[in-house]
C-alpha positions in Angstrom: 89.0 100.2 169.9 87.8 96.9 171.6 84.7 97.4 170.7 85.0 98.3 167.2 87.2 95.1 167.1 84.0 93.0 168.7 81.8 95.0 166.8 83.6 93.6 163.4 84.7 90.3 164.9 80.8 89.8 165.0 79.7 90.7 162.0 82.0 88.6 160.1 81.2 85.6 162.1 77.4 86.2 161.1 78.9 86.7 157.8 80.6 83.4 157.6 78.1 81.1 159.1 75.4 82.6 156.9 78.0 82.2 153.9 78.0 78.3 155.0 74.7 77.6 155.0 73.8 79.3 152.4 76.1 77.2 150.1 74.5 74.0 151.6 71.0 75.5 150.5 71.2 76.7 147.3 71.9 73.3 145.5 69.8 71.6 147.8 66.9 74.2 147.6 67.1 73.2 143.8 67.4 70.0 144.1 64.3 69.6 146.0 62.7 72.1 144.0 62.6 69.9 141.2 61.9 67.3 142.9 58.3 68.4 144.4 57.7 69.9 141.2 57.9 65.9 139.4 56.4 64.4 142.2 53.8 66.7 143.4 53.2 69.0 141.2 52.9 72.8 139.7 49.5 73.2 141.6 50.4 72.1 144.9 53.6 73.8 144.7 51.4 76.9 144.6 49.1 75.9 146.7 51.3 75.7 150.0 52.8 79.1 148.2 49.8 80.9 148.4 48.8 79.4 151.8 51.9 80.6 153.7 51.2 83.9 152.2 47.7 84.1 153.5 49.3 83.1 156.9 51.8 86.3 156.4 49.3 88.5 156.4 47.8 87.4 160.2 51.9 88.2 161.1 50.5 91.6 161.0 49.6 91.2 164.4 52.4 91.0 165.6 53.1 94.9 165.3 56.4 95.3 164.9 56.5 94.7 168.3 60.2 92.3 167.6 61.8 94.8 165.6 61.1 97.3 168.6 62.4 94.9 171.2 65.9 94.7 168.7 65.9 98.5 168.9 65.5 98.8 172.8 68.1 96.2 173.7 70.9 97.8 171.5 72.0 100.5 175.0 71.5 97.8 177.8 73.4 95.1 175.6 76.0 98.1 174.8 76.0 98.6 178.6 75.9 94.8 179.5 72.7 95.5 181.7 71.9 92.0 182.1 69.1 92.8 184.8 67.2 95.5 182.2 68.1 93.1 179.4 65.9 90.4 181.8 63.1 92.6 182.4 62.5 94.0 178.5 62.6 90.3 177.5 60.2 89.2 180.0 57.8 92.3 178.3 58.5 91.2 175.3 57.4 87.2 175.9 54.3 88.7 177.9 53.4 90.8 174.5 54.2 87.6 172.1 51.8 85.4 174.2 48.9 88.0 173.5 49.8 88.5 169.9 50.2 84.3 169.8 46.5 83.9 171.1 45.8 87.2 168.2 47.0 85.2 165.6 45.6 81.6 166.7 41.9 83.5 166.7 42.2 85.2 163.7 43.9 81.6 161.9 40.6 80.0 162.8 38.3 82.5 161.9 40.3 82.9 158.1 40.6 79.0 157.9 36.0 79.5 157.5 36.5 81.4 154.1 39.2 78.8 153.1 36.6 77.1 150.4 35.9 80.8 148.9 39.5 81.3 149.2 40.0 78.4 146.8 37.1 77.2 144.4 37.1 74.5 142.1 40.9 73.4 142.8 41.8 69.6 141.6 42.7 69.6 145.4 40.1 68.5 148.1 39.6 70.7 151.2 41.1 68.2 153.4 44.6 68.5 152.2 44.4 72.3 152.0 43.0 72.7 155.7 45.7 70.5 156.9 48.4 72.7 155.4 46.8 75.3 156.4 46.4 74.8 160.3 50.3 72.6 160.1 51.8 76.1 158.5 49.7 78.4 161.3 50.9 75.8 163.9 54.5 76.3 163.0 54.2 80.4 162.9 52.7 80.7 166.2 55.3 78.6 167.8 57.6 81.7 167.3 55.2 83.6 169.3 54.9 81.1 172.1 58.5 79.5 172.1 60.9 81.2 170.1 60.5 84.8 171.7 64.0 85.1 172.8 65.7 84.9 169.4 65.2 88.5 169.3 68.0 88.7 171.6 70.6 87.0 169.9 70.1 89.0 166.7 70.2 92.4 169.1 73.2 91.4 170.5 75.1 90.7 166.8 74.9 86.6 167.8 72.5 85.5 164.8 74.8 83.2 163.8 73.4 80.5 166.2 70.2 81.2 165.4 71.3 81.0 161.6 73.3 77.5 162.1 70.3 75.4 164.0 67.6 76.9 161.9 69.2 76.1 158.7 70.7 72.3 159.9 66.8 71.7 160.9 65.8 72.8 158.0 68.4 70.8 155.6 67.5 67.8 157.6 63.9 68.6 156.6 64.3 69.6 153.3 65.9 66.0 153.2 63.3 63.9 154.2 60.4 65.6 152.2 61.9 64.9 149.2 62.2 61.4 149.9 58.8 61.4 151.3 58.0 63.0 147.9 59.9 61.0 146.2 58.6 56.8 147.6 55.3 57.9 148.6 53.9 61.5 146.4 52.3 62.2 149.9 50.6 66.0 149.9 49.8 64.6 154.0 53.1 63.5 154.7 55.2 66.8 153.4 53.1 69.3 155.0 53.4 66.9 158.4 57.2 66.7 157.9 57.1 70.6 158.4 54.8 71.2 161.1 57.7 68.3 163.2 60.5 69.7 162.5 58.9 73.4 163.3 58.6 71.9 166.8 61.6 70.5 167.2 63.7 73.4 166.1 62.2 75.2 168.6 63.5 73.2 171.5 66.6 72.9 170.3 67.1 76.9 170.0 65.7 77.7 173.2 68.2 75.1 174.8 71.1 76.6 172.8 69.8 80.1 174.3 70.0 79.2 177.9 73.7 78.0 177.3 74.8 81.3 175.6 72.7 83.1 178.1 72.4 81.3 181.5 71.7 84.4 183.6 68.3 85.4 181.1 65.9 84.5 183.6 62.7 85.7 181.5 58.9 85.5 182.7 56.2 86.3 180.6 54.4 86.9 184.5 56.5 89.2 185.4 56.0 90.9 181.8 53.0 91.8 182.6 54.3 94.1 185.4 56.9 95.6 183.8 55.2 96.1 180.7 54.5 100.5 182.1 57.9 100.6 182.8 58.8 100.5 179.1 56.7 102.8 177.3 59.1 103.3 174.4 58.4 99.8 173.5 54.7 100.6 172.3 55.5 103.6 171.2 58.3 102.1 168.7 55.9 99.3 168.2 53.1 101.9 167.0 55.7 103.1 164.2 57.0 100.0 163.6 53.6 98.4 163.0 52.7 100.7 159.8 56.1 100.1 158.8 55.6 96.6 159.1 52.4 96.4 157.1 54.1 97.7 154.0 56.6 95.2 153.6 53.4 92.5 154.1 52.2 93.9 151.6 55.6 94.0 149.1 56.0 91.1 149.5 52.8 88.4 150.5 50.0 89.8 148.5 52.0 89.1 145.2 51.3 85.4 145.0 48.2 86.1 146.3 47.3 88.6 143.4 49.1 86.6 140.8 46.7 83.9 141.9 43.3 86.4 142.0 44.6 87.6 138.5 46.2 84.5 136.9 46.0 80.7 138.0 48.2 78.4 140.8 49.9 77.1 137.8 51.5 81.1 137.3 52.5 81.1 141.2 54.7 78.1 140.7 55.9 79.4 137.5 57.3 82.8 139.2 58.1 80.7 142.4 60.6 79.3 140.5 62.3 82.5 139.5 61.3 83.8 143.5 63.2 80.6 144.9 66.3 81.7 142.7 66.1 85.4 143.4 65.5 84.9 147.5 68.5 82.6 147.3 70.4 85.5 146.1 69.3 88.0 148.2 70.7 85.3 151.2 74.2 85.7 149.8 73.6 89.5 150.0 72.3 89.2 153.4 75.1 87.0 153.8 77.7 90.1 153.8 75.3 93.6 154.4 72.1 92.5 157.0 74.7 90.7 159.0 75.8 94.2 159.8 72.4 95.3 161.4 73.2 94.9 164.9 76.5 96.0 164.3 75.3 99.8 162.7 72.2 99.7 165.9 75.8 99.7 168.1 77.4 101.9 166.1 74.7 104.5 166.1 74.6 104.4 169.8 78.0 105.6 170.3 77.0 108.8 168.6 80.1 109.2 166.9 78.5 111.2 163.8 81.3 111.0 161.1 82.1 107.3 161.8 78.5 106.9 161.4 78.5 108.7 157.9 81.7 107.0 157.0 80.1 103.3 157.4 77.0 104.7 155.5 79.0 105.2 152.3 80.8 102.4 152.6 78.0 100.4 153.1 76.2 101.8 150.6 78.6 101.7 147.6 78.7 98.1 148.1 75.6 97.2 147.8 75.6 98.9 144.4 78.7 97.2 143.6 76.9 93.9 144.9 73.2 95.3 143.3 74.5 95.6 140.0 76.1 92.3 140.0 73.2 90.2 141.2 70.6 92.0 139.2 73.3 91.9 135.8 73.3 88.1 136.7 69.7 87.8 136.8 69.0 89.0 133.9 71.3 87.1 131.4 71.5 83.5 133.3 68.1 83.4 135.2 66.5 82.0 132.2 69.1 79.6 130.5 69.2 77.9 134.1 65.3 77.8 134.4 65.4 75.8 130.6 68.2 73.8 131.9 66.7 73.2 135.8 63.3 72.8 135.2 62.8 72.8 131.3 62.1 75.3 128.9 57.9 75.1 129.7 58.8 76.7 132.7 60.5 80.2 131.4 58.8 83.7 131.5 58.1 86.3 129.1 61.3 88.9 128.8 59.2 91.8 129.9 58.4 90.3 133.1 62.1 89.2 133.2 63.4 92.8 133.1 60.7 93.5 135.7 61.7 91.2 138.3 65.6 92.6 137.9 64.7 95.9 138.7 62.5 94.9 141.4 65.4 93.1 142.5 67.9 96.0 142.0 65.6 98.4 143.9 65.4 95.8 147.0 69.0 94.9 146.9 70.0 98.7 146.9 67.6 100.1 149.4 68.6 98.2 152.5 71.5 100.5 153.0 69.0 103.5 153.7 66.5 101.0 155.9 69.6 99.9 157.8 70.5 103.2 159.5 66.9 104.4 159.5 66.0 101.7 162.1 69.7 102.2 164.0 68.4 105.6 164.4 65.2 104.5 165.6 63.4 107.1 162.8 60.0 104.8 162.8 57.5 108.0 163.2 57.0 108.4 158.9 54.1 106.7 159.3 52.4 107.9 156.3 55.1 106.6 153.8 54.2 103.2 154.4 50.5 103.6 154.1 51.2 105.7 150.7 53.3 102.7 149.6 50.3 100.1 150.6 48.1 102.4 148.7 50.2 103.2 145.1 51.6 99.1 145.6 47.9 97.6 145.5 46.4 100.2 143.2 48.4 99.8 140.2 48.6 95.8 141.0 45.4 95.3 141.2 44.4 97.7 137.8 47.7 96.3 136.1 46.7 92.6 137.2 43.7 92.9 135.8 44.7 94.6 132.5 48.4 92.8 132.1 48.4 90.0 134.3 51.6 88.9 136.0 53.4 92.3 134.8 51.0 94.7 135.9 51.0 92.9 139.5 55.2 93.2 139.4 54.5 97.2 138.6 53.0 98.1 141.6 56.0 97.1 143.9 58.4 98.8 141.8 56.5 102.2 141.7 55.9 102.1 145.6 59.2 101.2 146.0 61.1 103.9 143.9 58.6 106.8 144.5 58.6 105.9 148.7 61.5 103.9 149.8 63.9 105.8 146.5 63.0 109.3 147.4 61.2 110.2 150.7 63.4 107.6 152.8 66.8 109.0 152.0 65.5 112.2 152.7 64.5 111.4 155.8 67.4 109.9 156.9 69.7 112.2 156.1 67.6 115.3 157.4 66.7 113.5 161.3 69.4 111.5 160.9 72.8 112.9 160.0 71.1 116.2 159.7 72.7 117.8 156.8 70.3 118.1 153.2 69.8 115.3 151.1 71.5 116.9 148.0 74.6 115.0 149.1 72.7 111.7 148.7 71.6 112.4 145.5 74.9 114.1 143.9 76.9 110.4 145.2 73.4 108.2 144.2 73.8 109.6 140.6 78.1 108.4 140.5 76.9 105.2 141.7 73.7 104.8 139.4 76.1 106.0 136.0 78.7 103.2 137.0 75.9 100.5 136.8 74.3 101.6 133.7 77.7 101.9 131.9 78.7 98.5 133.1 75.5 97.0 132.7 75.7 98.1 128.9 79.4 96.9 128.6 79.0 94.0 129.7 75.5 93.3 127.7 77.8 94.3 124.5 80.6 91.8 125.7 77.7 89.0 126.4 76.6 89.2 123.1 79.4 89.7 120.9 82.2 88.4 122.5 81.6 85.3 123.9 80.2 83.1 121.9 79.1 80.5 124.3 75.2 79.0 124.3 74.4 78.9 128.2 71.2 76.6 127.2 72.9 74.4 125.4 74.2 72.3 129.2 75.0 73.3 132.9 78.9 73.2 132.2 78.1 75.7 129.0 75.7 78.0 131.5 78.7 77.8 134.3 81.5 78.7 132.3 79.0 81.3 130.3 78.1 83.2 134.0 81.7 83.2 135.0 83.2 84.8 132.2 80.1 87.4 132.0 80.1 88.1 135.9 83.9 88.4 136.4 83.8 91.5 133.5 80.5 93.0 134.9 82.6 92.8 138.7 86.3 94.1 137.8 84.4 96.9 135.8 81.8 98.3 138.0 84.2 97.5 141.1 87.0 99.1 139.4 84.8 102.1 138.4 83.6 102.7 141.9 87.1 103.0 143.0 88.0 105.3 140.8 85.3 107.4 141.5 84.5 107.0 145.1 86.1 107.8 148.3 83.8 105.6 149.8 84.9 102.3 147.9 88.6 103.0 148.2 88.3 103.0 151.9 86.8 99.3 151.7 89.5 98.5 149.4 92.5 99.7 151.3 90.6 98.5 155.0 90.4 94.9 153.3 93.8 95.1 152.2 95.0 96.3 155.6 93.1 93.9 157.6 94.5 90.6 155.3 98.2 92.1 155.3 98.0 91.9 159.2 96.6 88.3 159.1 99.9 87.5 157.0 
């Protein structure tokens, strides 16, 4: 029972920090937002976009090798081996270094093409190499100084790492804009990044040594030990396929909507992108904050509990799904008009695309989560099918459609890989039982969002008469009204139907009674 208590105790402090900080950014990501668009523009907007995407894809080298690391320290840090937990760090800093000098080869050698890269921009090469070599700077510092992060997510702690990386980055966010702002500098932003890049990075690897003081790390010793761990490369063979695919989900689209369209574009749908990853924080906020917590769970081997937590899990992100993806799709625009301006708002069709892309990724993460608790890495030809349906039909539907057809490759690597072969993985290697179960509960959960969805369209539009472009306090009172009636109804639907949501209910209702 103590460590269930821990277990929880944990999660919900990752909760709450990340619910913290993520109030502080949203307005402030706006703010700024707006602010670099007036001052420095659409085109350099997309510009350091598509340059930190480039970068992404180099992060392939680093092989999954982290995620691996997570999944190995879940039984010593169950155990409290501190010496193992020593020795699998020091591995793990002796294979960062390696990837770090990877990465700062490959950087140079990609920074050469840089002028094919980008023809004819109104932006001369200087500017664009500096951000380039300031944002490959700031990633390999990760690989050089920031190593033991790792642990603190393994061991359910994120919250640190969540409350100095988002104060440094406030403070950050901060002083570009008023660099922006006095001086329109393109030098002085990207230089305001690369500093604080560094400076984070001592400060979390001081807070580490307090919160660890007997982690006695050596990337020397790692070298040694590195044969003593075998599992680690052979997770980190899996993991690195796996890996690949989500590069590809999610850097190549600015990339492609750049190759297809114009910069211009990749600010356009980074405005809707800054929105939507906003969102998906507040999601993160209460479900990837649980990560740790089901890698714990998982190893106690306690197969019904495991199940149990599954469906829980699960029906709230649906409940939460539906509501963020609902609330996309009626306010998303009326807020661009009102944030930005009207200039700035994209075609409906891509609209409804971007919500179900959003609705597929919010939902999917319940199946990912207990996949990688189970350590079930060794599909490695879903990923590669995903890579290869993703960038086919973006690349044909970029070319024939533009920004849509690069939008329809995610979605149909996503449903066809990550909506049907992944569940049935899981629930045949994992809980071993067949995946009809899945699919009988998927089709009560997917029948509650679609009614809802429909209800709530009908009570949008007929109902409340309010004009959300018409001012912010219109749009406010306008999202409130719609997204209270699409909550109480698909909430109060799942309840009614599932076992799994009244067990959230009545735990939530047991666990604040107490408190009182």
């Amino acid at each position: 029972m103590p460590v269930q208590e821990s277990r929880v105790k944990k999660s919900l402090l990752n909760a709450r920090v990340n619910l913290i900080f993520y109030f502080l950014t949203l307005a402030l990501s706006f703010f700024s937002r707006k602010i670099f668009l007036d001052t420095l523009g659409a085109d350099f907007v997309g510009l350091t976009t598509t340059l930190q995407n480039l970068l992404g894809f180099l992060n392939l080298a680093e092989l999954g090798i982290g995620s691996a690391i997570g999944y190995v320290l879940y039984k010593p840090l169950f155990a409290h081996d501190e010496g193992k937990i020593n020795e699998i760090i020091s591995v793990f800093g002796y294979l960062y270094r390696w990837i770090g000098l990877i990465i700062l080869g490959a950087g140079l050698i990609l920074a050469c093409f840089l002028p094919l890269i980008f023809p004819g921009t109104q932006f001369e090469m200087g500017i664009i190499y500096f951000a380039y070599l300031s944002f490959l700077a700031s990633s390999l510092i990760g690989y050089f100084a920031n190593y033991k992060q790792t642990l603190l997510g393994a061991d359910q702690k994120n919250y640190v790492v969540t409350a100095y990386f988002q104060t440094a980055n406030i403070i950050k966010t901060l002083i570009q804009m008023a660099s922006a702002w006095y001086t329109g500098s393109y030098y002085l932003w990207v230089l305001i990044e690369l500093t604080f890049g560094i400076i984070y990075s001592f400060i979390l690897n001081w807070k580490i040594n307090q919160v660890y003081p007997w982690l006695k790390s050596e990337v020397r010793q790692g070298k040694v030990l590195f044969k003593k761990y075998p599992e680690v490369m052979k997770y980190t063979k899996q993991l690195f396929v796996q890996k690949i695919s989500a590069i590809v989900q999610w850097q190549t689209t600015p990339f492609l909507i750049y190759s297809f369209v114009d910069l211009r574009t990749v600010a356009f749908y980074g405005n809707y992108t800054i929105i939507t990853d906003k969102l998906s924080q507040l999601i993160n906020t209460f479900l990837e904050s649980t990560g740790a917590s089901i890698g714990n769970l998982i190893a106690e081997r306690n197969l019904k509990k495991i199940k149990d937590v599954f469906w829980e899990l699960l029906s709230l992100r649906y409940l939460i799904g539906g509501i963020i993806s609902f609330s996309v799709y009626t306010l998303i625009s009326p807020f661009i008009s009102l944030w930005v301006g009207s200039q700035y708002i994209l075609d409906t069709s891509i609209l409804i695309l971007i919500t179900l892309n959003i609705f597929i990724s919010y939902t999917r993460g319940g199946v990912m989560q207990f996949l990688f608790g189970f350590g079930l890495f060794y599909d490695t030809w879903a990923p590669i099918a995903e890579i290869v349906i993703n960038l086919g039909i973006a690349i044909i539907g970029g070319y024939m459609w533009g920004l849509k057809g690069v939008l329809l490759g995610g979605i149909a690597s996503q449903l066809l890989i990550v909506g049907i072969w992944k569940p049935y993985f899981l629930f045949r290697k994992g809980f071993k039982e067949k995946v009809k179960v899945y699919w009988f509960n998927w089709l009560i959960y997917i029948s509650i969002v679609l009614i809802t969805w429909w209800c709530s369209l009908f009570i949008a539009n007929s109902v409340i008469l309010i004009d959300p472009y018409k001012s912010f306090s219109s749009w406010t009172i306008y999202a409130i009204l719609i997204v209270l009636f699409y909550g109480i109804c698909c909430g109060g639907l799942l309840y009614i139907f599932t076992s799994s949501m009244k067990r959230v209910v009545h735990r939530f209702i047991k666990k604040n009674i107490k408190k009182i």
